[in-house]
N, C-alpha and C positions, 0 to 999 in steps of 0.2 A: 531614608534608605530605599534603595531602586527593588523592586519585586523580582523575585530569583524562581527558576524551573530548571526540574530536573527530567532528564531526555534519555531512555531507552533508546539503543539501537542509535546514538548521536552523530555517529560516523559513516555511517550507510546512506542510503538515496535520499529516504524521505526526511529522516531524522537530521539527516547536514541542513536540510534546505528548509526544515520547521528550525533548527535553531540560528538559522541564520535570520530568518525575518523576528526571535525573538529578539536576538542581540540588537536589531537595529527597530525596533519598538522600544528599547529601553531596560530591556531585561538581562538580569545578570540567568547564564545558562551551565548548568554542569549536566556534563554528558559520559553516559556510560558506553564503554567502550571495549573489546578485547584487543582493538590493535595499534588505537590509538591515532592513525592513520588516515585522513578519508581523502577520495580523488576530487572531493568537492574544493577546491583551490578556494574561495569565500568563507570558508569553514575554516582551512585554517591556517588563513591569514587574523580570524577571530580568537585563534587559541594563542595564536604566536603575542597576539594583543594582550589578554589576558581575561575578554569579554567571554569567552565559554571556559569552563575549565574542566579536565575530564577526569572521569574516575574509572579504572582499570577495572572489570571482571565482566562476568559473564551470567544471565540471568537464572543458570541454575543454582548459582553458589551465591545470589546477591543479598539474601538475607545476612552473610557474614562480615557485609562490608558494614561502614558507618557512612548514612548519605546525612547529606545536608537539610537544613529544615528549609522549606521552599514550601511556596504557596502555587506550584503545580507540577503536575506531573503529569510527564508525557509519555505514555507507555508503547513505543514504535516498535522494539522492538518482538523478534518472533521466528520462529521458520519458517521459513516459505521456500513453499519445494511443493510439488504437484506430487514427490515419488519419496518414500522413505517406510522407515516404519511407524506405526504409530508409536508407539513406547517412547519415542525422540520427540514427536509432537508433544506429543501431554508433557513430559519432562520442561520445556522450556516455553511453549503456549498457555498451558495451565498452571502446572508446579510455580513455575516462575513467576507470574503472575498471581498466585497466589501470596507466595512469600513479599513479592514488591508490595501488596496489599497490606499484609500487616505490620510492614513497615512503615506505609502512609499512615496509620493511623498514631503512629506517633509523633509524629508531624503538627506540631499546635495550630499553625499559620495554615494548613491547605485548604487551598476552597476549591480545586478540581483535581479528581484523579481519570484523565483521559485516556481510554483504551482503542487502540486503533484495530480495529478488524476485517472483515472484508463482505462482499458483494454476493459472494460465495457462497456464504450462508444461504443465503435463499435455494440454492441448486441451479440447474440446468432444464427449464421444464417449456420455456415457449413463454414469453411475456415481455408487455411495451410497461413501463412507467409504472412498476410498482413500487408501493409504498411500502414504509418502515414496516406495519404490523400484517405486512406480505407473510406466506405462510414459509416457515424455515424446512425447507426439503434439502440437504445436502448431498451432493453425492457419496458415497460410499470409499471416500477419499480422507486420511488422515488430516492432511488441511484444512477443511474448511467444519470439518467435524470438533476438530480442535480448538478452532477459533469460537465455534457456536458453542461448547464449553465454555469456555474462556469469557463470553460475554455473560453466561449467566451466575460464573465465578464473580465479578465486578458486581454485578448490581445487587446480589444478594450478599456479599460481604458491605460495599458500599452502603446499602440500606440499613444491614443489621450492625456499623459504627458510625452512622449519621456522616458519611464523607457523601459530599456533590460527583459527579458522576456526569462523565458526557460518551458516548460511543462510537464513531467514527466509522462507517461502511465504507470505503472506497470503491470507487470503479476500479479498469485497470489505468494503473497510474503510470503517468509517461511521463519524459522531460528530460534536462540535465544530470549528466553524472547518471542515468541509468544504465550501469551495463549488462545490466540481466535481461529485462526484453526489449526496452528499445533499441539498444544497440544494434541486437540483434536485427530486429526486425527492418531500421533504418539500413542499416548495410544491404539488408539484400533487396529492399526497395529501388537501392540506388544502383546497384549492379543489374537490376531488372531481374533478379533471379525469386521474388518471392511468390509463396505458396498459399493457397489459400483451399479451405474445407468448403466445400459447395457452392460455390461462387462468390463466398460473401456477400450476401444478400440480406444477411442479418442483421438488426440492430446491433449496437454493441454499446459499451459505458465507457467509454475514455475518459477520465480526469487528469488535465495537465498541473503537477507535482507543485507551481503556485499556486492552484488554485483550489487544492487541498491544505495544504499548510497553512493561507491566510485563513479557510473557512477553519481547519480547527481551532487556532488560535481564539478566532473569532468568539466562537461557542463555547470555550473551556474558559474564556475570559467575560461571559455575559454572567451572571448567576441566574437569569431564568430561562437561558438557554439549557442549564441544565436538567441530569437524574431523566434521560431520555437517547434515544439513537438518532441517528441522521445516515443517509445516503448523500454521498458527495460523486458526483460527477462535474463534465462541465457542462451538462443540461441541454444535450441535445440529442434527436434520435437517429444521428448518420450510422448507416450499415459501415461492418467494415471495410468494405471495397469502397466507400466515400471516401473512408478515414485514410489508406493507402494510397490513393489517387490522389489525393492532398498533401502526401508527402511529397509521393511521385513528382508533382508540378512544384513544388518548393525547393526541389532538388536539380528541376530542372531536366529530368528524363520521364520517359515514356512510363505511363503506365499499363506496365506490362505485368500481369501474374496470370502464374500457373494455378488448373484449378484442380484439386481432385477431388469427385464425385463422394457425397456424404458416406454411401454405401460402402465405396474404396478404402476412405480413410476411418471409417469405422473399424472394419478387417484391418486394417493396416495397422493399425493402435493396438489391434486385441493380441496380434501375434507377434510385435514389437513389446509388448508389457509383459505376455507369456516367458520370453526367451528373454528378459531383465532376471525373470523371477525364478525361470527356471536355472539360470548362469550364477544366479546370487550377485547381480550386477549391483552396487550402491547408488551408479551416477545417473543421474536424472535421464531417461530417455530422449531424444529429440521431439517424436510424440508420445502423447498418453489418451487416454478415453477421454481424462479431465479436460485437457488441449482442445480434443476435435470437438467434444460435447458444446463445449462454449462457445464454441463458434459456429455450430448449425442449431442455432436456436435466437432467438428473440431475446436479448440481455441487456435492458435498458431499465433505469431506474427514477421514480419522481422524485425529483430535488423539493419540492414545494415547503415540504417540513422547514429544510432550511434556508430556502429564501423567504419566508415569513418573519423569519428571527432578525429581518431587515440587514442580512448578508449579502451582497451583491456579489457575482461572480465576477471577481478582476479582471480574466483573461480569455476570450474566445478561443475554440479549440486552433479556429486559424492562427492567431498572436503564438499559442502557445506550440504546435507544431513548426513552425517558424522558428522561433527560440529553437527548439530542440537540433533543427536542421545544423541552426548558425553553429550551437557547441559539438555537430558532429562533425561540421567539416573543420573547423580552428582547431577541436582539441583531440577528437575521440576517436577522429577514423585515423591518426597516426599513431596512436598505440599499438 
């Protein structure tokens, strides 16, 4: 009998494209979902097959379902929102995660409970290539405050019911079926209309969306890659204006951005987030502090941890920027 995983968030960016490379590793996949839904056309032409199969709810209420006993679990998803309130973080970041956890443990078969996190954790402070036990300064941001919860929810329940444990740092993740930032950002690359916080002169941590999904796979399927963290990027240290200028000529126009000065779009974020909070807005702002901050600093991270564990990165950020172009001119820019 074929080895089975269950997938948080199955239906969304990362989670379509982590359970598509399990289905085609061999694996039977059930995926939670609130819509059942995903744009990811490979996803689910695997459900219409019968190779993932999803289960309906949502992870603050997931303790009341009945999941399958599976020997992994994929915990993707989460909220992710730079703007909200905290009470909605911890609700579905931590609470959630909690409950998902004491249901792993009644799980006979699991040998990994995998928590995807972010990059974030560390904060905003100026640095090339740090590493995992980097110091966790977060900004004053429900996000990423949330998730650095969240990670020490995992490993101290993990520890204290003897379950394997892997953790997942992402860069910012790009690729297919993104329509939260890449879209964005690719659209207005190609229209020559994008913006940029201080020149982009920054490093930054791009990870193309294969090449996070094979490396978790990877680790949550070694047993002594486990009961530790990793930083996943694609392992290099191109500024953002590299990284848009590699669109730019994959698209085939000008790289042309607008720039505005750190000091400008400081101001501009403070009294753009001011007038959210003072209006009682809910929808995420166009900018925020968290936005600019990330981008006028130095945000690049040492993969070494995981390329030790004799992970190869599959896909250079050129292949994978590439990819991303091909599915926005065929599928995404006619939406």
């Amino acid at each position: 009998m074929k080895e089975s995983a269950f997938v948080t968030g199955s239906t969304g960016f990362i989670g379509s494209h982590l359970a598509c490379i399990l289905v085609e590793s061999g694996i039977k996949v059930f995926g939670l979902t609130r819509s059942g839904v995903s744009k990811n056309k490979k996803f689910m032409q695997y459900v219409a097959s019968g190779d993932i199969e999803l289960i309906k709810g949502d992870m603050e209420k997931i303790d009341e379902l009945q999941l399958p006993n599976v020997e992994y679990i994929y915990h993707v998803a989460g909220k992710v929102s730079v703007w909200g309130k905290m009470e909605e973080f911890l609700d579905t970041n931590c609470k959630g995660t909690e409950k998902l956890l004491s249901l792993a443990e009644k799980m006979p078969n699991l040998k990994c409970f995998t928590y995807f996190s972010s990059v974030a954790v560390y904060g905003f402070y100026g640095y090339s290539n740090i590493k995992e036990n980097g110091a966790m300064r977060p900004m004053k941001n429900p996000y990423p405050l949330s998730k650095m919860l969240a990670e020490s929810i995992v490993k101290e329940h993990c520890r204290k019911h003897n379950i394997d444990f892997v953790i997942i740092r992402p860069g910012n993740v790009y690729g297919e079926y993104d329509y939260t930032s890449s879209y964005d950002i690719y659209k207005r690359v190609k229209k020559e209309k994008m913006m940029m916080c201080g020149g982009g002169k920054y490093k930054s941590c791009f990870v193309y969306v294969g090449n996070l999904v094979k490396a978790s796979q990877y680790l949550s399927e070694n047993a002594n890659c486990h009961n530790t963290d990793y930083n996943i990027t694609d392992g290099n240290d191109m500024t953002l204006r590299q990284v848009l200028t590699l669109i730019a000529k994959n698209f085939g126009v000008k790289a042309k951005f607008k720039n505005v000065p750190a000091t400008l779009s400081r101001m501009i974020a403070g009294v753009v987030e001011g007038s959210y909070k003072l209006f009682r807005i809910k929808k995420a702002p166009l900018i925020t502090k968290f936005t600019v901050e990330q981008n006028l600093h130095d945000y690049s991270f040492d993969i070494s941890k995981t390329l030790n564990t004799g992970f190869n990165i599959p896909f250079t950020t050129e292949e994978g920027i590439s990819n991303t172009v091909k599915w926005f001119n065929e599928e995404a820019e006619i939406k």
